[in-house]
C-alpha positions in Angstrom: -46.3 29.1 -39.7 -49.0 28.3 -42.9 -46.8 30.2 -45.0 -43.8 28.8 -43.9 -45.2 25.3 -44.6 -46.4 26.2 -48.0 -43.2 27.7 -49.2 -41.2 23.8 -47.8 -43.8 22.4 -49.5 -43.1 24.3 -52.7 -40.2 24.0 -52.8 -40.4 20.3 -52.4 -42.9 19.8 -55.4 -40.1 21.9 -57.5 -37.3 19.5 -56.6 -40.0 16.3 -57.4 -39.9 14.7 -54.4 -42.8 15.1 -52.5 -46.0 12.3 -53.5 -49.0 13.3 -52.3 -50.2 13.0 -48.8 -52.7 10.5 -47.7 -55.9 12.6 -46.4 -58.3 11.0 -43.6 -61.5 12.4 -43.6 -63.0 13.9 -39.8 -66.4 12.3 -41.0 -66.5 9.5 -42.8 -64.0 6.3 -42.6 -64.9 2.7 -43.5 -62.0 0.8 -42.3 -63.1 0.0 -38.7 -59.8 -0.6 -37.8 -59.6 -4.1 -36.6 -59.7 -5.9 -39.9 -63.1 -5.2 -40.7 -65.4 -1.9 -43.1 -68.7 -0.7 -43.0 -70.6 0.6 -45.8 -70.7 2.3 -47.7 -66.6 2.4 -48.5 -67.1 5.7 -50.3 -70.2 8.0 -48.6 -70.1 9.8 -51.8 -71.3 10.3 -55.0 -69.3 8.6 -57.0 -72.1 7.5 -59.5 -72.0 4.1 -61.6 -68.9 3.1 -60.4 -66.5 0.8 -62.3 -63.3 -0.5 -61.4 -60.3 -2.6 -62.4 -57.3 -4.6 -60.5 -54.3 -4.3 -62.5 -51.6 -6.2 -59.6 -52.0 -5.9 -56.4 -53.9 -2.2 -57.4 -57.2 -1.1 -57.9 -58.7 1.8 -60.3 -62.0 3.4 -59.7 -64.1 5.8 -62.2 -67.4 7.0 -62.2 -70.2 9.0 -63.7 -68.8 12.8 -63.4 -71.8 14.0 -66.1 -71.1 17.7 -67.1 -68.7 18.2 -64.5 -65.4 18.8 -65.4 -62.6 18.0 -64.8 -64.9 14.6 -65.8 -63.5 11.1 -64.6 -62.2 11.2 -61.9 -59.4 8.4 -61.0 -59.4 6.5 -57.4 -56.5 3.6 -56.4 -56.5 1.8 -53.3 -54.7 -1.0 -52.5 -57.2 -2.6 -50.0 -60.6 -2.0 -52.0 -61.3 -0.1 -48.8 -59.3 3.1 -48.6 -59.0 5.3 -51.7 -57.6 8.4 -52.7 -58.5 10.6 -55.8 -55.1 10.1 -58.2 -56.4 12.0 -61.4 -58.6 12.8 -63.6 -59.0 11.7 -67.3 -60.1 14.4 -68.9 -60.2 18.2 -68.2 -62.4 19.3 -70.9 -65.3 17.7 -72.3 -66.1 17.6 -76.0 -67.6 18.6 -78.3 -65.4 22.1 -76.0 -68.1 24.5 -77.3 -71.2 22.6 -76.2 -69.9 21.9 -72.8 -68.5 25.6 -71.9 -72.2 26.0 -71.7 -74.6 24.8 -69.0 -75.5 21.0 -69.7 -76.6 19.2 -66.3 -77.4 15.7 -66.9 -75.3 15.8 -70.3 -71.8 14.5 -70.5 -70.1 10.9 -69.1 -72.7 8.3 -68.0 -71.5 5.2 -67.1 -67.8 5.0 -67.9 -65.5 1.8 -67.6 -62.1 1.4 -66.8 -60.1 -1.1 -68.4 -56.2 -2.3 -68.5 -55.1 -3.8 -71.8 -52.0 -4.3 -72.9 -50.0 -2.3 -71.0 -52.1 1.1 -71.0 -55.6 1.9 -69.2 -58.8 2.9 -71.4 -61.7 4.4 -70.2 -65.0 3.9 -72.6 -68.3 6.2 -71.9 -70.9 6.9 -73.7 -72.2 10.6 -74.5 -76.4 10.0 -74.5 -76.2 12.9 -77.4 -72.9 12.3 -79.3 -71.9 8.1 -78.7 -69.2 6.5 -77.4 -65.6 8.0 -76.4 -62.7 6.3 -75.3 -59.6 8.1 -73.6 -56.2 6.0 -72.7 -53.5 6.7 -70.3 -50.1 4.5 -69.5 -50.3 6.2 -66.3 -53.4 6.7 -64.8 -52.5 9.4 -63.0 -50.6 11.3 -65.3 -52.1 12.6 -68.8 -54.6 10.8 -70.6 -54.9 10.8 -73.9 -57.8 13.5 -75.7 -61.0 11.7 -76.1 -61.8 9.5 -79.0 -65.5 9.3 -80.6 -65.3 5.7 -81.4 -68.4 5.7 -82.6 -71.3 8.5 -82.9 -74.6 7.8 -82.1 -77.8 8.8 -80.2 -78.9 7.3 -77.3 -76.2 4.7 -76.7 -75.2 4.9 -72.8 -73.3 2.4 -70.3 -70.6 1.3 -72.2 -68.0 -1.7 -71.3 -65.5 -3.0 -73.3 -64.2 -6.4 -74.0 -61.1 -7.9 -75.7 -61.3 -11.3 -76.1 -58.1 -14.3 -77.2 -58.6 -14.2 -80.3 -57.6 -10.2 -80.2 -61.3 -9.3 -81.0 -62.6 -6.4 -79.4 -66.0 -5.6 -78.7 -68.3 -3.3 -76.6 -71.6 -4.1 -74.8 -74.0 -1.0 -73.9 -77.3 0.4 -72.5 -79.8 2.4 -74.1 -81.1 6.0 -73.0 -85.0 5.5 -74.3 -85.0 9.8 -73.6 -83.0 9.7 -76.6 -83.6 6.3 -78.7 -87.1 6.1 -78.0 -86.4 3.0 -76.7 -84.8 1.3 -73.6 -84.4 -2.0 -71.2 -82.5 -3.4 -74.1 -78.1 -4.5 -74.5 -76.5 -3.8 -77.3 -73.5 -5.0 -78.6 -70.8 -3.9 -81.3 -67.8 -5.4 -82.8 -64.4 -2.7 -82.2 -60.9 -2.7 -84.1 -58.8 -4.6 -82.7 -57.1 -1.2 -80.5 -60.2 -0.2 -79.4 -60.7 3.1 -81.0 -63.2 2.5 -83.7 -66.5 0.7 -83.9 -66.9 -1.9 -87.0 -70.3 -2.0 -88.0 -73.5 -1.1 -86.0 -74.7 -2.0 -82.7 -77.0 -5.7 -82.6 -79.4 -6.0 -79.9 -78.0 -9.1 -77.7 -80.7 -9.1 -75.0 -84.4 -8.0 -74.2 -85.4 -7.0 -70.6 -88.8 -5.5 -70.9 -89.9 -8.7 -69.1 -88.4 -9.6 -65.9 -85.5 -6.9 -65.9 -86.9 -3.6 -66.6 -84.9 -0.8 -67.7 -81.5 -3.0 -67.9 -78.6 -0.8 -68.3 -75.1 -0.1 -67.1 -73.5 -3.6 -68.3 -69.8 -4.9 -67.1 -68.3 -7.3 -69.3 -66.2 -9.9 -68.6 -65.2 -13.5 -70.1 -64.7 -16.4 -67.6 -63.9 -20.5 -68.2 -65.4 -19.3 -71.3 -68.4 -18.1 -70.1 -69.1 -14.1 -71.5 -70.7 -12.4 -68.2 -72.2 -9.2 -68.6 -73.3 -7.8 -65.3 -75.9 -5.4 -65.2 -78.5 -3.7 -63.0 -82.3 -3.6 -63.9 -85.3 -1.9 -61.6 -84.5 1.2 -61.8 -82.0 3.3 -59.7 -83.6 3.4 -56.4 -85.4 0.3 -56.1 -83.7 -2.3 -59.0 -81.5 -5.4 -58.6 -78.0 -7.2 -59.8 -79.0 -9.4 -62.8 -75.9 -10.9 -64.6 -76.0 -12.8 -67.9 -74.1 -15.6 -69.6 -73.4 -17.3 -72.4 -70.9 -19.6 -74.3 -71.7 -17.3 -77.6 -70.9 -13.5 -77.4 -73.8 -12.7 -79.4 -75.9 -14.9 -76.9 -78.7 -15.9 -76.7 -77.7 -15.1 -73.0 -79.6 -16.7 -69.8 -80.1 -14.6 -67.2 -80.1 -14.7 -63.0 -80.6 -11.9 -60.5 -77.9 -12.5 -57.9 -78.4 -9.5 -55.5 -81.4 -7.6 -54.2 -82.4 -5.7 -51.2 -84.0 -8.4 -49.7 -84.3 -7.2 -45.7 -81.7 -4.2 -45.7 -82.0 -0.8 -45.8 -79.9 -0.5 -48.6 -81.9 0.1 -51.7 -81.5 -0.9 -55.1 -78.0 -2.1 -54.6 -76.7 -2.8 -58.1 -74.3 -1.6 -60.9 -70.8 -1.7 -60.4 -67.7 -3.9 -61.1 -66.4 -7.3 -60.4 -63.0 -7.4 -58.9 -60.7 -10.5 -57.3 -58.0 -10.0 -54.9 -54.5 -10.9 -56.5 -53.7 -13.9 -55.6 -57.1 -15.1 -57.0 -58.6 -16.5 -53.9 -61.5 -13.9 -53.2 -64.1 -11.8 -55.4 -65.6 -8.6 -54.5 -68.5 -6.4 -56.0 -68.7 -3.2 -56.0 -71.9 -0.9 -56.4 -73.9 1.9 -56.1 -76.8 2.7 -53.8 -78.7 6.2 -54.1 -79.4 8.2 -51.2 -81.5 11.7 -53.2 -79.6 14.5 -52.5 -75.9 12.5 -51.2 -76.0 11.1 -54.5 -74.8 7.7 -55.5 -72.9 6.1 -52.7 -70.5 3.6 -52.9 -70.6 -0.6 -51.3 -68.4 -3.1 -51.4 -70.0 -6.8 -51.4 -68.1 -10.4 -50.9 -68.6 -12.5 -53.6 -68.4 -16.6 -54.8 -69.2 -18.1 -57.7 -72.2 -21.1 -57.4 -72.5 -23.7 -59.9 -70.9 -21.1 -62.8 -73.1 -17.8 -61.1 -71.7 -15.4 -58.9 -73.7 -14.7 -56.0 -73.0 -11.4 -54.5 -73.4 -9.9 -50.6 -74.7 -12.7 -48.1 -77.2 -15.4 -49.1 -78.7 -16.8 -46.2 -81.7 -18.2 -47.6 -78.8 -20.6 -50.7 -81.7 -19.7 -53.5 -78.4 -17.8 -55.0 -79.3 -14.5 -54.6 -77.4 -12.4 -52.1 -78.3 -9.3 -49.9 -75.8 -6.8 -49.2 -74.0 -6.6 -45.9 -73.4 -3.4 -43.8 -69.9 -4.7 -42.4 -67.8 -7.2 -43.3 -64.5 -8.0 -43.3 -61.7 -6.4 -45.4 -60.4 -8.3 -48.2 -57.6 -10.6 -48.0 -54.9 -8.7 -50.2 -52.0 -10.1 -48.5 -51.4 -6.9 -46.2 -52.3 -4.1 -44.6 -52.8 -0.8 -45.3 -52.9 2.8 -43.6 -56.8 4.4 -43.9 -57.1 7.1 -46.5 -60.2 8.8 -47.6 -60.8 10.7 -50.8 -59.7 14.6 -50.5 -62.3 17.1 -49.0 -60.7 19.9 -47.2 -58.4 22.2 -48.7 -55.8 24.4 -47.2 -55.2 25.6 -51.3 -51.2 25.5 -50.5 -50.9 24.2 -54.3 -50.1 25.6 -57.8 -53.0 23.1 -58.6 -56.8 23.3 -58.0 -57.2 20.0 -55.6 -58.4 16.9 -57.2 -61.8 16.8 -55.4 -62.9 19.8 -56.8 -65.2 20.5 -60.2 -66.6 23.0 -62.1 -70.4 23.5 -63.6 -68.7 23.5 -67.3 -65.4 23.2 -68.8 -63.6 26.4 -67.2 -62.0 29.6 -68.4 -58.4 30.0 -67.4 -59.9 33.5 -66.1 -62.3 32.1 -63.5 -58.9 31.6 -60.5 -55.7 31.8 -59.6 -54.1 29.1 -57.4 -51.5 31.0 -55.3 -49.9 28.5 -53.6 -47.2 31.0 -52.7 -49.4 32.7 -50.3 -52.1 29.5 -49.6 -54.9 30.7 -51.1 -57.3 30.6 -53.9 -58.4 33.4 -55.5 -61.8 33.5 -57.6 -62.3 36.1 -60.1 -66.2 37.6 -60.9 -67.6 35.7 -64.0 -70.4 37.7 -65.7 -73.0 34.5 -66.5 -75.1 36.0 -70.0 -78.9 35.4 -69.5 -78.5 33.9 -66.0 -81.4 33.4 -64.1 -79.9 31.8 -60.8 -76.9 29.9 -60.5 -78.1 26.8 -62.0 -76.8 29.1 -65.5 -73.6 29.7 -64.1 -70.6 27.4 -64.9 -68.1 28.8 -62.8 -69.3 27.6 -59.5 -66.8 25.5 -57.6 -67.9 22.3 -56.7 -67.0 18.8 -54.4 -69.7 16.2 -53.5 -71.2 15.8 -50.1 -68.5 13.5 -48.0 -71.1 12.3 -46.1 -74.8 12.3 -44.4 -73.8 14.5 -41.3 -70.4 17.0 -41.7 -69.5 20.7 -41.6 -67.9 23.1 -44.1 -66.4 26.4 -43.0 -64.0 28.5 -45.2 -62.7 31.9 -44.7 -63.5 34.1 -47.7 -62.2 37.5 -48.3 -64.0 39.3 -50.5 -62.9 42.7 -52.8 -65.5 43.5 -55.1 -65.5 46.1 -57.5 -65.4 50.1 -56.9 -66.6 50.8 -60.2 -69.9 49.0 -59.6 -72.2 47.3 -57.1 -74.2 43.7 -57.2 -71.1 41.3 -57.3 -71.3 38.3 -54.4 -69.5 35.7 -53.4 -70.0 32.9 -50.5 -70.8 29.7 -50.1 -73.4 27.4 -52.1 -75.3 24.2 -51.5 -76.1 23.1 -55.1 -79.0 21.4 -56.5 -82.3 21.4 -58.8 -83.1 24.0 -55.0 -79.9 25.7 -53.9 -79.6 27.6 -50.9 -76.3 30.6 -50.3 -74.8 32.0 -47.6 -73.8 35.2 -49.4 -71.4 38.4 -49.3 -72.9 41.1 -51.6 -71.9 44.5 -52.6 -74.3 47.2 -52.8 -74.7 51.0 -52.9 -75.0 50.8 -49.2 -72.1 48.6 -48.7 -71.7 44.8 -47.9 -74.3 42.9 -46.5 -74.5 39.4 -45.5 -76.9 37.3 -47.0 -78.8 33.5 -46.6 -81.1 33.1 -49.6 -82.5 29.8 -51.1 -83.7 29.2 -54.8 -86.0 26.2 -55.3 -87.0 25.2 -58.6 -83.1 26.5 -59.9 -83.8 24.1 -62.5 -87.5 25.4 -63.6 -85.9 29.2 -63.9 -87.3 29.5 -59.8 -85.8 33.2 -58.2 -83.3 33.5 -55.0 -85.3 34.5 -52.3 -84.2 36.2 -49.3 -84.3 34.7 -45.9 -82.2 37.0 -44.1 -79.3 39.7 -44.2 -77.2 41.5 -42.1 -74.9 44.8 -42.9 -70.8 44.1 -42.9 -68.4 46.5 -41.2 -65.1 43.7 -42.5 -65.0 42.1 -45.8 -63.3 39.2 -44.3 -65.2 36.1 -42.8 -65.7 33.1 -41.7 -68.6 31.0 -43.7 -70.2 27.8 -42.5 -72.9 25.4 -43.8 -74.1 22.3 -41.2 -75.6 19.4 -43.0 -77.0 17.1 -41.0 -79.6 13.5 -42.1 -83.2 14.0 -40.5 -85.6 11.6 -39.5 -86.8 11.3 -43.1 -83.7 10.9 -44.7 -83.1 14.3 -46.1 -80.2 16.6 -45.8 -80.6 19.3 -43.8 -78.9 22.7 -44.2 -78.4 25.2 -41.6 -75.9 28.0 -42.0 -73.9 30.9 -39.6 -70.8 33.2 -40.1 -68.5 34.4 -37.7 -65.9 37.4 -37.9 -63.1 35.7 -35.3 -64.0 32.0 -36.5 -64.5 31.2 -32.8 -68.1 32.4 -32.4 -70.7 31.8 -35.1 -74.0 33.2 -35.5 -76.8 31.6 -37.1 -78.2 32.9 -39.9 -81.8 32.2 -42.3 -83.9 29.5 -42.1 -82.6 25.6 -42.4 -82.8 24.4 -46.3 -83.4 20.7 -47.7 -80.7 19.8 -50.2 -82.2 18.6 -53.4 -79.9 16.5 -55.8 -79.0 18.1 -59.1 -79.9 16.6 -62.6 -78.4 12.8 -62.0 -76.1 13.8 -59.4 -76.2 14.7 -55.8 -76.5 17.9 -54.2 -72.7 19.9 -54.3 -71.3 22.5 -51.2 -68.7 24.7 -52.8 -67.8 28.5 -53.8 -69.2 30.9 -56.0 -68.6 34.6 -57.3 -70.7 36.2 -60.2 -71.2 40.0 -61.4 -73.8 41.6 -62.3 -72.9 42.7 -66.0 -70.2 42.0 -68.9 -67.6 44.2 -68.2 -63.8 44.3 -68.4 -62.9 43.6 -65.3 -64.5 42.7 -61.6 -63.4 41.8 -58.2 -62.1 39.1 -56.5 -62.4 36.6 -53.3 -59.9 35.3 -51.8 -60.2 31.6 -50.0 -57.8 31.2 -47.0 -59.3 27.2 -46.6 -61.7 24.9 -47.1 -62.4 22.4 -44.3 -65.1 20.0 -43.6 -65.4 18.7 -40.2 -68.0 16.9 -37.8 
């Protein structure tokens, strides 16, 4: 019956008629339901958030870092339910520096903007500057990346056209790389955005009362110029927004959201957003939960004698707290609940949207055979690796969520002409952890290792192993939220996918280098050679 479906579905996508499904996720939804969400609206890590309305839509990006494909495009309708459209760019550049290893490296802080009938996307590169990609559609093609201006250690970027066709871009500073940070810049563009005029010019100090300031959102209002930005720190920092009647300040300052009593720390950096018909504002932001990443909130917002104050303010000094549930903003109707992509059934000619690689990829690395519903990864032979930190072709989507299940059935058909390829399942981080088929001289065994310090060059070691008598099986990795906040990893296989057996020891997921920890696919070889073997994905699911 699969194959039947995949072939109508084919065949549909040949004649252009089929748009793409709405997906609800089996373990996290925000829309209650009854006119009301919880947060966060995305349990994911969708880092550094920024968004735009263009109508009655919405566009989200985030931080993707060196994971490609890099910015990743959401759209709701609701601010609530999203689904993953696109993605702005499928290779990072400079190509030959990101076909290599480079965690941390990449797309911090992006922007999405709509000007003049086509959507731009500004980030800035901590080692190269600032790029800017455009799209008319958003998601269609976008445009190749621009360096609009090269630099080191400019971050956080946010442009700003004002009416007198102006353009200009405010940005953060990474002190790892300029030696110096809690400091905004701000630079003077061409009028179509795609060259800076001029250097940067410091527009505002933080080093006293707003600590490592970064990530700005610009904005111009009853000719005010807003920037909003977060200061504090990641985990434990605040909203502050700034204003002034002069673009190049001076600029006051206010903090207008903070923890306050909640549970939800350091609730800052995001994007400001009204409904269409201009009667409500919302704030969007990003709270960091170690090793789930950078989740997702969505805060009410109104406007106080020319501030914004953002989540509830119960005490009126004009600083808000955020709320866990509210209710859903007025956008004149209602939509049907949709949640970004997470399981796959790999029925497509196309890798699905919610997936990323380590580094840009090689064509070689799979084959999407949507013909037959599966995805087939080839063996990569990583030079110099160590542990799969060094390899680029692991296959990557964020955790969903704190408590959720992944099972996949993986056939695997390694090599006859050699022995020490494996594939499986990985839970990625600075520690990883791998549920593991492996081929060796006395055949395939079964195998649950864990590798702490990946980042410090740490070794796999062995927790337990069993011999195979089938190459086919069904993986499965449960991650469930402990007492102390920390992801816990347990994994079992099964060769009927009714009954599973438990397998290793229970691993702690450790985020990655400014991202949170990954679950995904893997399959390496042991040497350069001219050819390997193969494993073959039936499906992807995650589950409760």
């Amino acid at each position: 019956m699969k194959n039947i479906w995949t072939a109508v579905i084919c065949l549909l996508l040949c004649w252009g008629t089929v748009s793409a499904q709405s997906y609800v996720s089996q373990v996290w939804v925000s829309d209650l339901g009854n006119g009301k969400y919880k947060n966060p609206v995305l349990d994911a890590d969708y880092s550094d958030p920024d968004v735009c309305r263009v109508g009655d839509d919405y566009y989200m990006t985030s931080s993707s870092f060196a994971c490609i494909p890099a910015l990743q495009i959401l759209h709701s309708k609701d601010m609530v339910n999203w689904r993953i459209i696109g993605t702005a760019i499928e290779r990072l550049l400079p190509e030959e520096r990101f076909s290599q290893m480079q965690h941390g490296n990449g797309v911090w802080a992006p922007s999405i903007r709509y000007h003049q009938g086509e959507f731009y996307i500004y980030y800035g590169d901590p080692d190269t500057g600032i790029y800017m990609v455009k799209s008319k559609d958003p998601a269609g093609k976008w445009d190749n990346p621009v360096l609009v201006k090269a630099a080191k250690g400019i971050i956080d970027t946010c442009p700003l056209w004002d009416e007198d066709g102006n353009a200009y871009i405010v940005h953060g500073y990474a002190g790892s790389r300029a030696g110096l940070k809690s400091i905004l810049g701000l630079i003077r563009m061409t009028p179509d955005g795609t060259r800076a005029i001029g250097e940067s010019r410091i527009i505002f100090d933080g080093h006293i009362g707003n600590a490592t300031i970064e990530g700005p959102k610009f904005y111009k209002r009853d000719g005010w110029y807003y920037i909003f930005a977060p200061a504090g720190g990641v985990p434990t920092g605040w909203q502050t927004v700034l204003r002034s009647k002069n673009i190049w300040g001076p600029y006051e300052w206010k903090i207008v959201m903070a923890q306050g009593n909640t549970n939800i720390n350091g609730p800052h950096q995001g994007a400001w957003v009204d409904t269409p018909d201009g009667k409500e504002d919302w704030f969007f932001h990003f709270q960091d939960k170690e090793a789930y990443g950078r989740v997702v909130h969505l805060q009410p917002m109104k406007w106080v004698d020319g501030w914004p104050v953002i989540g509830v303010d119960k005490d009126g000094d004009g600083c808000g707290s955020p709320v866990y549930s509210y209710k859903k903003p007025n956008v004149g109707k209602t939509y049907s609940i949709e949640t970004p992509a997470e399981s796959d059934e790999f029925d497509s000619l196309e890798l699905g949207l919610q997936w990323q690689w380590q580094a840009n990829p090689k064509p070689i690395w799979y084959f999407c055979d949507g013909g037959n519903s599966l995805l087939r990864l080839y063996s990569y032979y990583t030079e110099n690796q160590v542990n799969l930190w060094d390899v680029p072709n692991l296959l990557l989507q964020k955790f969903p969520t704190e408590d959720f299940t992944v099972t996949t059935k993986v056939s695997f058909a390694p090599s006859s002409k050699y022995t020490g390829e494996r594939t499986g399942l990985v839970v990625m981080g600075a520690d990883y952890a791998v549920l593991a088929m492996e081929n060796r001289a006395d055949g395939l065994i079964l195998v649950q290792n864990v590798c702490r310090k990946a980042d410090k060059k740490g070794k796999e070691e062995e927790n337990a192993s069993v011999k195979l008598s089938d190459n086919t099986l069904f993986l499965r990795v449960k991650v469930n939220k402990d007492s102390e906040k920390e992801a816990i990893c347990s994994f079992s296989y099964s060769v009927d996918g009714k009954k599973f057996i438990s397998l290793g020891e229970n691993f702690t997921a450790k985020p990655g280098k400014w991202i949170g920890a990954k679950v995904g696919l893997f399959i390496t070889r042991p040497k350069a050679v001219n050819d390997g073997g193969w494993v073959d994905i039936d499906w992807f699911r995650v589950t409760k």
